[in-house]
Phi, psi and omega in degrees: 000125149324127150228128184240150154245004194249107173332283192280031169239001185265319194297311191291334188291306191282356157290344161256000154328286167320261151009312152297345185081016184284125189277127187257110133259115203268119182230127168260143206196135165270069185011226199055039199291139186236177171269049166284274204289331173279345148296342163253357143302336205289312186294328173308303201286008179250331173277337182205180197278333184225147202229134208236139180230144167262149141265090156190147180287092179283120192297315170333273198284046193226104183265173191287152172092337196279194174264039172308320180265355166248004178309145165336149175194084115316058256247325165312278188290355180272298178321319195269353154256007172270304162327305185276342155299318183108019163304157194237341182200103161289165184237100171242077167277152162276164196294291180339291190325315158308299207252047214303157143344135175058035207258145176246355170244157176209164201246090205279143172242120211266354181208328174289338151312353192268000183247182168046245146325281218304299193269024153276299198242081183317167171055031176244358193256006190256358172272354179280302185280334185287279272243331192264340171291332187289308188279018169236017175263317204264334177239345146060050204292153157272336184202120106336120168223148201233154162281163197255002168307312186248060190333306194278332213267287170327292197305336175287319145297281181355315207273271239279346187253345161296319207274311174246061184015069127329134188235046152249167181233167182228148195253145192234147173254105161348145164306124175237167207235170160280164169324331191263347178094018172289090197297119207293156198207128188305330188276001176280353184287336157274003182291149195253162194298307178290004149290318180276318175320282197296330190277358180291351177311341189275278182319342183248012145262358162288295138349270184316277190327295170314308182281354171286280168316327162302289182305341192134008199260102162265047200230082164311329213262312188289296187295355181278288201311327189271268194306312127056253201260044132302298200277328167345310180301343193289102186313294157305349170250146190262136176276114130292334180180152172220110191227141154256136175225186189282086181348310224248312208264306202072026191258177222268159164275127178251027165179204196309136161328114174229329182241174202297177183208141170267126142239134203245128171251143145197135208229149160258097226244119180111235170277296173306115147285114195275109168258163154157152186227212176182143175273133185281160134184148169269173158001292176301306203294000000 
C-alpha cells in the first residue's frame, strides 16, 4: 500500500491508472476508520481494479465551536486497516495541499442543504462539497462510494456530480450498526457507558417509525411526535431535529404520506451528536 500526500504525486500516479485501463474507486474519510468506512471499501474493491481512500479532517465543514480540533485523528492504525482491507493508496494531504494560501473558491449547494444537517450547521454541506469536488479533481475515481448513514450528505453528492457533470459515478453503502443497533459513528467513542446505553434511542424511534408506517400511519406530525418521545425518555439526550422530509428532494412535508419520506434524526446525547435515519415506503412508492 501507498502512502501519498502530495496533490501532484496523486494526480500524476492516476493519470497513469488510467492510461493503463485501471478502474479507480475512491471512498473519502476523516479517518478514525471503523467498519462503517471499511465497508465501503468492501464495495470499492467489488467496483474497480484500484481502491484509492482519503484521509482528511476537512476544516471547511467544521461551523465554530464543533470538533474540529478533538475530532479524532488516527493516522497510524487507520493505514494499518487499509492495508489489511487491500486498500491499494491512502491520500493524506495536508490542510496547506488542500486549501493553498490565498484559495477564494468554493462550491456552494442552494437548496437540498437548507434542511436537516445543513439548517443545524450553516456552511457545512458547502465544505462537503468544496473539499469532495476537490478529491474527485485530485483522484479522478471511476466510482466513488458514501455511506447511507449520512443520507442528506449522499443525496448533496448525487446533485453535485449531476449539476457539475462529473464522470463518476456514486455508489452508496447501507449503515452498518453495532449488535444494539446503534449506527456505528467515529463520534461514539466519546459516550461515556450510560451514554452509549441511551443513544440506541435513536434507532429504536426509528424503529418505533417503521412499525408505525407498516400499520397504516400517514401523519408526518404523528410519527415525529412518536419518535419524540421515544428519545425523550433518554435522560442525556438532547433532540436537534426529528424530521420527515421528502426522499428525493429533502424538503419539509405538506400533508399526509403518499410518496417515500427520509426519517432522519440528530440527536445529541452527552457531547456527541449523533445521526440516522431510515425511508418510509410502502409497496406501491
Amino acid at each position: 500500500m501507498k502512502i501519498i500526500t502530495s496533490v501532484d504525486e496523486m494526480q500524476t500516479m492516476v493519470a497513469a491508472l488510467r492510461a493503463a485501463g485501471q478502474r479507480i474507486g475512491f471512498v473519502a474519510t476523516m479517518g478514525n476508520l471503523h467498519e462503517g468506512h471499511l465497508s465501503l471499501v468492501r464495495l470499492a474493491k467489488q467496483h474497480a481494479d484500484i481502491v484509492i481512500v482519503s484521509i482528511f479532517v476537512n476544516p471547511t465543514q467544521f461551523g465554530p465551536g464543533e470538533d474540529y480540533t478533538s475530532y479524532p485523528r488516527t493516522f497510524e492504525s487507520d493505514c494499518s486497516r487499509c492495508d489489511a482491507f487491500g486498500v491499494d493508496v491512502v491520500l493524506y494531504p495536508s490542510v496547506e495541499e488542500m486549501y493553498p494560501e490565498g484559495a477564494s473558491i468554493a462550491v456552494t449547494e442552494s437548496t437540498l442543504s437548507r434542511t436537516l444537517c445543513g439548517a443545524s450547521r450553516p456552511g457545512h454541506f458547502d465544505g462537503v462539497c468544496t473539499v469532495v469536488a476537490k478529491l474527485f479533481n485530485i483522484v479522478q475515481p471511476h466510482i466513488a462510494v458514501f455511506g447511507e448513514k449520512d443520507a442528506q450528505q449522499l443525496r448533496i453528492i448525487r446533485r453535485m456530480v449531476r449539476d457539475l457533470c462529473y464522470l463518476v459515478t456514486i455508489i452508496s453503502g447501507p449503515t452498518q450498526r453495532a449488535a444494539d443497533g446503534l449506527a456505528l459513528s467515529s463520534r461514539n467513542q466519546h459516550l461515556t457507558p450510560a451514554q452509549r446505553a441511551q443513544a440506541t434511542c435513536l434507532r429504536r424511534a426509528l424503529d418505533h417509525a417503521e412499525e408505525l408506517f407498516a400499520a397504516g400511519e400517514r401523519d408526518p406530525g404523528r410519527l415525529q411526535a412518536a419518535m419524540c418521545e421515544i428519545i425523550e425518555r433518554a435522560p442525556e439526550a438532547k433532540i436537534d431535529y426529528v424530521a420527515l422530509v421528502d426522499a428525493e428532494t429533502l424538503q419539509p412535508l405538506t400533508g399526509l404520506i403518499e410518496r417515500p419520506v427520509l426519517a432522519a434524526l440528530a440527536v445529541w446525547v452527552g457531547s456527541p451528536r449523533l445521526i440516522d435515519n431510515t425511508v418510509l415506503c410502502s409497496v406501491d412508492d
